[in-house]
C-alpha positions, 0 to 999 in steps of 0.5 A: 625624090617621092614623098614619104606617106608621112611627109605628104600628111605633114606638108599637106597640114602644114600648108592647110595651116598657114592657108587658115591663118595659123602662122607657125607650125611644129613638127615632131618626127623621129630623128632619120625620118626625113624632115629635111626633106619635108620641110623643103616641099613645104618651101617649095610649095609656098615659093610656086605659089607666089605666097612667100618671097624668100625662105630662111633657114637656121639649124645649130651647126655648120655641118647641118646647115650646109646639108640643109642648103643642099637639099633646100637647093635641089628641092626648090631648084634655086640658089639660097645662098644670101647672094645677090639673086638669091631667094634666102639663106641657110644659116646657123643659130650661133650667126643670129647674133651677128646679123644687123637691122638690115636683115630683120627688117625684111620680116616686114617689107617681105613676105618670109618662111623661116624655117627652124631645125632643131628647134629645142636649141632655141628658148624661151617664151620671154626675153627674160628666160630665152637664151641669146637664140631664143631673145633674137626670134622673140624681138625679130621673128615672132610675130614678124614673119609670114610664116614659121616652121619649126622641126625637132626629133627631141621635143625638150631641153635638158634645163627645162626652159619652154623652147622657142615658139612652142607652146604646151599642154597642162601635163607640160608636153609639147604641142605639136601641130604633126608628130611622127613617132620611132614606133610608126617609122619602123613599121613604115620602113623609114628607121631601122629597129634599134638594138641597144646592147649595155656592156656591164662587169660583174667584178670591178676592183679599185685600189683605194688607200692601200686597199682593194675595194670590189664593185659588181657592176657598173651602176654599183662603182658609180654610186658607192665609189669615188671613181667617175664616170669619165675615168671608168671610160679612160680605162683601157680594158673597158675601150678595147672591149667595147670597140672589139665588140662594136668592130664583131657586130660591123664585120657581120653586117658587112658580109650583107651590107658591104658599105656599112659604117660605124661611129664611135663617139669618144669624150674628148679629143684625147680620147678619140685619138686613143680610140683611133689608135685602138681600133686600127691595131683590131681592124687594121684600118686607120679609122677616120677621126672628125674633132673640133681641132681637125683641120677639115672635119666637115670634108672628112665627114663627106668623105666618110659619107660616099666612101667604104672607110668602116670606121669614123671616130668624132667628138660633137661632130656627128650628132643630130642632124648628120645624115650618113645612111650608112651608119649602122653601129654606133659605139657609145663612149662619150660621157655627156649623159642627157637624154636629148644627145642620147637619143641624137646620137642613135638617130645616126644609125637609123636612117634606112638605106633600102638595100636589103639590111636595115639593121642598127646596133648601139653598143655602150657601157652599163651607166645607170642614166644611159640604161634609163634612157635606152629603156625609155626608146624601148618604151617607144617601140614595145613590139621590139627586143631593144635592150640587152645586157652584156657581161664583160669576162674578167675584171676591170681596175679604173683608177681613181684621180689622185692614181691618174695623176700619179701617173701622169707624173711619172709619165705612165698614164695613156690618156689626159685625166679630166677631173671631176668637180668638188662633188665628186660628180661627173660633168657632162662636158662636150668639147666637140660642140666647139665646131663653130668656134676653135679652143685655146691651143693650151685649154683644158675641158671646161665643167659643164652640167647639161648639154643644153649649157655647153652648147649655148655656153661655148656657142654663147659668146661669152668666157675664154671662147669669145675672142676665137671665135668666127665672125659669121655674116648673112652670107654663106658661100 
């Protein structure tokens, strides 16, 4: 495989760097840019050499590591496995906290390139902020290992902590040693152009005491009413909607593109199951559903990947780091409202497959913080027509939470109700990042605020996750 322009750039500074004794390096490239890829010619590059012994890879879950193995093995042309033999391993963050004195000892008997995807998911500048992550490569990484490299295409962390291994300019932005922008991928050719289309409502009635109370838009509910964010995306209406619009625009990009996909992100396993159900009754085909309670969701993804299938449903499961080029039109209908999984979400779709239609269309409802992020990407790329607004014909009736419950005892309610907390604010809850880990058969939704704190917290080790959770050794494979 030949070298993107800038993945040369990077690999030839990166190199450059470590040969003048600078011994971490970052890189900031645009989600679907490649830097798997790049960071394996570096790892190549300093194996040939004879300037490092072994090469060690993390990255958060085990869909990512298991790709990145794949294209570190094909790259260096040897086994990275943690076998005997072996010249390193491909491990996930969550497996740092297992590993004994016997492997953080090779830091100093060997000459190692540790390398770190995604590296925003690990913090802290001292023992005293990092998370469980960030704590391990303080006390066996930093400063221990030869060299480090670390990747990222979202350079900052919903809870504001420093991230790992970083350090920071006076404005607070991060230093990175290469960045490769959203602006200079499109112009390469190396990303698709977003095309981000908000789904809004002129008329939105919700019965409230015996009255109806009418909302003119999407942002006016959320802040005048007691409905959330979660219930509006359990109203029927408002779902079959979007994935009738979502199916429409993946029907006109495979008259060009035969192969081309689709991904809608739901809230919770429910929910994606309720979408399933949607989307087979408007396209006629059972889409492919990918969750932490699904047996094998890691080979339907490669199944999805190499196969034709248009739809793939997935709670968690796809997000950063998830390469299927042929992604095309994502659906956005999770309620995890960061900036951070935004963006990774619509980096699935933007990885560029070179065969003749590079188009990437995210279609997602009106909610105000999701608008604000996706007029931040159009900031990315000025040149572009990213952002449109799109009016729903009729009207929309969510049901606030003492109506789902009613509901729900009278048995007429199609979807598990998630409550809010005390405030009436809505948690930003994604159960899909449990893939390393299973729930209890009989749990329900825990509330979380960020991203960030659902994802160490059920990956973290602690709480009523803890005694199902995989035992992970050095070894993979």
């Amino acid at each position: 495989m030949k070298l993107r322009r800038w993945q040369r750039e990077a690999v030839s500074r990166c190199i450059s760097r470590f040969r003048n004794g600078q011994n971490h390096f970052l890189c900031l490239a645009t989600p679907g840019a490649g830097k798997t890829y790049m960071a394996s010619t570096v790892a190549k590059r300093l194996l040939e050499n004879g300037e490092v012994d072994f090469v060690f890879c993390f990255s958060p879950s085990l869909n990512v590591s298991l790709s990145f193995q794949s294209t570190l093995e094909s790259v260096l042309g040897v086994r990275l496995n943690g076998l005997l033999g072996a010249k390193g391993n491909v491990l996930t963050y969550q497996s740092m906290l297992n590993l004994g004195q016997s492997f953080w000892s090779l830091m100093k008997t060997h000459r190692t390139l540790i390398i770190f995807d995604e590296i925003h998911h690990c913090s802290g500048d001292h023992l005293g902020n990092a998370n469980a992550w960030g704590q391990k490569i303080i006390q066996h990484i930093q400063g221990k290992a030869t060299y480090s490299l670390a990747l990222t295409g979202t350079p900052w962390r919903s809870d504001r902590i420093p991230i790992a291994l970083t350090s920071y300019c006076r404005e607070g932005k991060v230093h990175c040693d290469y960045s490769y922008g959203l602006a200079q991928a499109i112009k390469d050719g190396v990303c698709r152009t977003p095309k981000i289309t908000v789904i809004d409502n002129e008329k939105i009635t919700v019965q409230n005491n015996g009255k109806e109370d009418v909302y003119g838009s999407i942002g006016d509910l959320l802040k005048s009413s007691r409905c959330t964010y979660q219930q509006l995306l359990e109203n029927l209406t408002l779902i079959r909607y979007l994935v009738e619009q979502s199916h429409k625009a993946l029907n006109t990009l495979r008259r060009v593109q035969p192969n081309a996909g689709g991904l809608i992100v739901a809230a919770s396993v429910e929910h994606a199951l309720l979408i399933a159900s949607i989307l087979e009754s408007i396209c006629g085909e059972s889409p492919t559903v990918v969750t932490y309670l699904h047996d094998e969701s890691q080979q339907a993804i490669q199944r999805f990947r190499d196969g034709q299938t248009r739809w793939i449903v997935s709670v968690g499961m796809i997000s950063e780091g998830t390469d299927i080029p042929r992604l095309q039109v994502c659906c956005h209908l999770t309620r995890v409202k960061t900036e951070l999984y935004f963006r990774q979400v619509l980096g699935r779709i933007l990885r560029v497959q070179n065969t003749g239609n590079e188009e990437a269309l995210l279609i997602m409802p009106a909610e105000p913080k999701l608008i604000e992020f996706a007029h931040r990407v159009a900031e990315d790329i000025p040149a572009a027509n990213t952002v449109s607004l799109k009016t729903m014909e009729g009207s929309l009736q969510p049901l606030l939470t003492d109506q789902v419950e009613a509901e729900t005892e009278s048995g007429t309610n199609k979807i598990d109700t998630i409550k809010s907390n005390d405030t009436g604010e809505d948690q930003e809850y994604q159960p899909g990042l449990l893939s390393l880990g299973e729930l209890e058969e009989d749990s329900t939704a825990l509330p979380f605020t960020t991203l960030a704190e659902a994802y160490e917290t059920t990956l973290g080790l602690f709480g009523r996750f803890r005694k199902r959770m995989i035992n992970f050794s050095p070894v993979i494979g």
